[in-house]
N, C-alpha and C positions, 0 to 999 in steps of 0.2 A: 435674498429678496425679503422684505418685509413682511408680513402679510397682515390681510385685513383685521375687523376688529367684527364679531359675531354681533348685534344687539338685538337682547328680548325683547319686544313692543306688546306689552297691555293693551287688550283693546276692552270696550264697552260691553256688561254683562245685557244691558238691557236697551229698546226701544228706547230716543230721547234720553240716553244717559252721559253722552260725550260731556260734558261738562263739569259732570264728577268721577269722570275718569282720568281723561288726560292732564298730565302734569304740564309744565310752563318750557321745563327740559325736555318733556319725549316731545311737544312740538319742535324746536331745536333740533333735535336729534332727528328724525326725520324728514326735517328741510335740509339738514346734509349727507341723506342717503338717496341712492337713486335705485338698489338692489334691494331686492326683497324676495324671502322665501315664505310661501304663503300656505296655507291648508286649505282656502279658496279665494282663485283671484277675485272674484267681482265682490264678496262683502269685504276681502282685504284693502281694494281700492276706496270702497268707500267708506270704511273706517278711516282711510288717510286723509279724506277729505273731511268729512267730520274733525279728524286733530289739524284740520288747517295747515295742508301741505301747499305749500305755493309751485314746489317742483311742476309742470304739464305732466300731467298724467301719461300721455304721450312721450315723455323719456324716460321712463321709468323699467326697468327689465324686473319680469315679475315672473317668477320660478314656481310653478305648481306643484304642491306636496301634497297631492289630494290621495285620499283613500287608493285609488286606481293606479298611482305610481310608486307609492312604497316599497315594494318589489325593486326596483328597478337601481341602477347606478346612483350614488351617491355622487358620485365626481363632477357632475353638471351643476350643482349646488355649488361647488367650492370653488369654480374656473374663478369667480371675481375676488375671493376668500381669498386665496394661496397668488394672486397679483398683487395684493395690495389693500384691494378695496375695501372698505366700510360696508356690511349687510346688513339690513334687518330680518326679523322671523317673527311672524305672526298666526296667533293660532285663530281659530273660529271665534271661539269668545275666551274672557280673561286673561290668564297668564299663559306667556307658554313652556310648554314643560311643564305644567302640571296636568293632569289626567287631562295628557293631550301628545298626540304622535310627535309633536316637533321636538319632545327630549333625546331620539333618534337621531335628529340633524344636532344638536348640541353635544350630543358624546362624539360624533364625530370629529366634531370642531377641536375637542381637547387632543384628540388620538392626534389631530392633524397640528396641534400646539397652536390654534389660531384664541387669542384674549375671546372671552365669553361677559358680556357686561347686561345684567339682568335691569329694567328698569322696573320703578315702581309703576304699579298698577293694581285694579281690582281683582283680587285672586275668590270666587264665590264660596270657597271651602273656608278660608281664614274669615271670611267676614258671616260666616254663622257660626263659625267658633265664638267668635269674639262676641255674638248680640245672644249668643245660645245661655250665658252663665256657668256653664260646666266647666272642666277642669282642663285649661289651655296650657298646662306643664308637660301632661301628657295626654297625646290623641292621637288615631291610629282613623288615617281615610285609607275606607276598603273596596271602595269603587264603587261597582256594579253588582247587585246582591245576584243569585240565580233565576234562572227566568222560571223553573218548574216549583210551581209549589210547595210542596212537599220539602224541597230540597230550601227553597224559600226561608220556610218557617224554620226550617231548621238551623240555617244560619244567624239569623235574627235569635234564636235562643243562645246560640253560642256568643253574640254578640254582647247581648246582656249578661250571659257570664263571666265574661273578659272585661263589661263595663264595673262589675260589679267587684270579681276578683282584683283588678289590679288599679281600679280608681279610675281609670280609662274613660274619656270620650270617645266614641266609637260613631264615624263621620260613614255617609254612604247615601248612593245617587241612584237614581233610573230615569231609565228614558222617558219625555215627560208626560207621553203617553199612556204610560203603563202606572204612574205616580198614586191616583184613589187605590189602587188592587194594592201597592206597595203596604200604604198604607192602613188601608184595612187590615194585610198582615200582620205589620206591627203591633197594632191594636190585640191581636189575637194571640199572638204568642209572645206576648210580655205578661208580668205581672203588672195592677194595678199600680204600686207604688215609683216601678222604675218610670224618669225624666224623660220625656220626647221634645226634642226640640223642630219642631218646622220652622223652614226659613224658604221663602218663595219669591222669585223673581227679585232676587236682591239689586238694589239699587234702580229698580223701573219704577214707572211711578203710582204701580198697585202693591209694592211690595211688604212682604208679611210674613214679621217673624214671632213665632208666639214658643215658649217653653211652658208647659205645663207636665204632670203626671199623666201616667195613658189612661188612668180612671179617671181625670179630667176631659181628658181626649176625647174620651167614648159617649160624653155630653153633646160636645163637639161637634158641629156640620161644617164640612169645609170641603169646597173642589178645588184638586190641583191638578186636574185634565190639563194636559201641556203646555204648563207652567213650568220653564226651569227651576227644582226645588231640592234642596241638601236638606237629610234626615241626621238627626244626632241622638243618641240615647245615652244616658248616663246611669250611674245607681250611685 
C-alpha cells in the first residue's frame, strides 16, 4: 500500500503576521489536507484559518501532540500516514522541527519510510541570523541557556569563547518571561567589545532587531518582558 505524504506547515511568529507568512503553495497545500498533527489544536485551527483553509473546520481530524501526550503511542499519529493519506504537522509557532517536539513525529515518519516534505516558512532563529550581520557560515543554536545563575553566567562565558575561538555565531532563547534577567547577564559577563545582537518579536508589528557592542548595550534601555526574543553573540 502506498503511504501518505508527511507535510511541515509554517505558521505565524507573530500577532497580525499571517500575510508574511504564508506562501501561495502552503495555502494549496493545506486546502488538500484534511489530517493534521498539531502541538495545540485550538491556535492550530486558527492558524488554518488565517492561511485560508476553505476545508469546514468540521472535517478536519486533528491529532494532539501536546506536552501531556508525548509519552504515549505513536501509532495513532500514523493510522492516516501508513493508509495512504496526506498529513500535515504544525508546531506552536514557526517552523516545525526546529526547537520544537514535533521532530519526534518527523523521525518517526522516516523510520516508518513515509516522504517528509518541509515547506517554506518563518523559522525566528534564521531570520536574526540573517538581520544580526554576524557569521551565517557558521552558527551553533543552543537553545535554552540554565535557569541558575551562576551556572547562567557561566555558560554565556563559554559562549563568547566558542564565539570568539572558532568565528562562531552563537544563537540562544529563554522563555520570554525571564528575557530582562537574561539579558542583564549578558551584559555582565561579556566583555565590552564582544557583538550582541537582539532580535524581538520578529515579524509582529513592534519588531526590533538591533546589533551593537555590549559596551554599547549597557547605554541601552530596553524591555523584553515577554516578548518572544533570540539573543546572538559574536566576537
Amino acid at each position: 500500500m502506498t503511504k501518505g505524504t508527511l507535510f511541515l506547515i509554517p505558521v505565524p511568529l507573530a500577532e497580525n503576521a499571517a500575510q508574511k507568512s504564508f506562501t501561495a503553495f502552503l495555502g494549496d497545500t493545506i486546502n488538500s489536507l484534511s489530517v493534521y498533527i498539531v502541538e495545540n489544536e485550538k491556535t492550530a485551527r486558527k492558524f488554518l484559518k488565517e492561511a485560508g483553509i476553505t476545508i469546514p473546520q468540521s472535517d478536519l481530524t486533528v491529532h494532539d501532540y501536546g506536552k501531556h501526550k508525548r509519552n504515549d503511542s505513536m501509532v495513532p499519529y500514523f493510522k492516516e500516514l501508513m493508509t495512504g493519506k496526506d498529513v500535515g504537522l504544525m508546531s506552536e509557532a514557526g517552523c516545525p522541527g526546529i526547537a520544537d517536539p514535533g521532530a519526534d513525529v518527523i523521525l518517526e515518519a522516516h523510520k516508518r519510510g513515509i516522504k517528509v516534505v518541509p515547506l517554506v516558512g518563518p523559522s525566528s532563529i534564521l531570520l536574526a541570523l540573517m538581520a544580526s550581520g554576524f557569521n551565517g557560515q557558521s552558527f551553533t543554536f543552543n537553545g535554552y541557556l540554565p535557569i541558575d545563575k551562576v551556572e547562567r553566567g557561566k555558560r554565556i562565558k563559554e559562549l563568547e569563547q566558542l564565539a570568539k575561538a572558532k568565528k562562531q555565531t552563537q544563537i540562544f532563547i529563554e522563555t520570554p518571561f525571564r528575557n530582562n534577567h537574561l539579558f542583564e547577564d549578558i551584559l555582565k559577563n561579556t566583555t565590552a567589545q564582544t557583538q550582541l545582537c537582539v532580535a524581538c518579536n520578529l515579524t509582529g508589528e513592534d519588531e526590533f532587531v538591533k546589533t551593537m557592542s555590549v559596551g554599547q548595550w549597557k547605554q541601552e534601555r530596553i524591555d523584553l518582558h515577554k516578548k518572544p526574543t533570540i539573543f546572538l553573540i559574536y566576537a
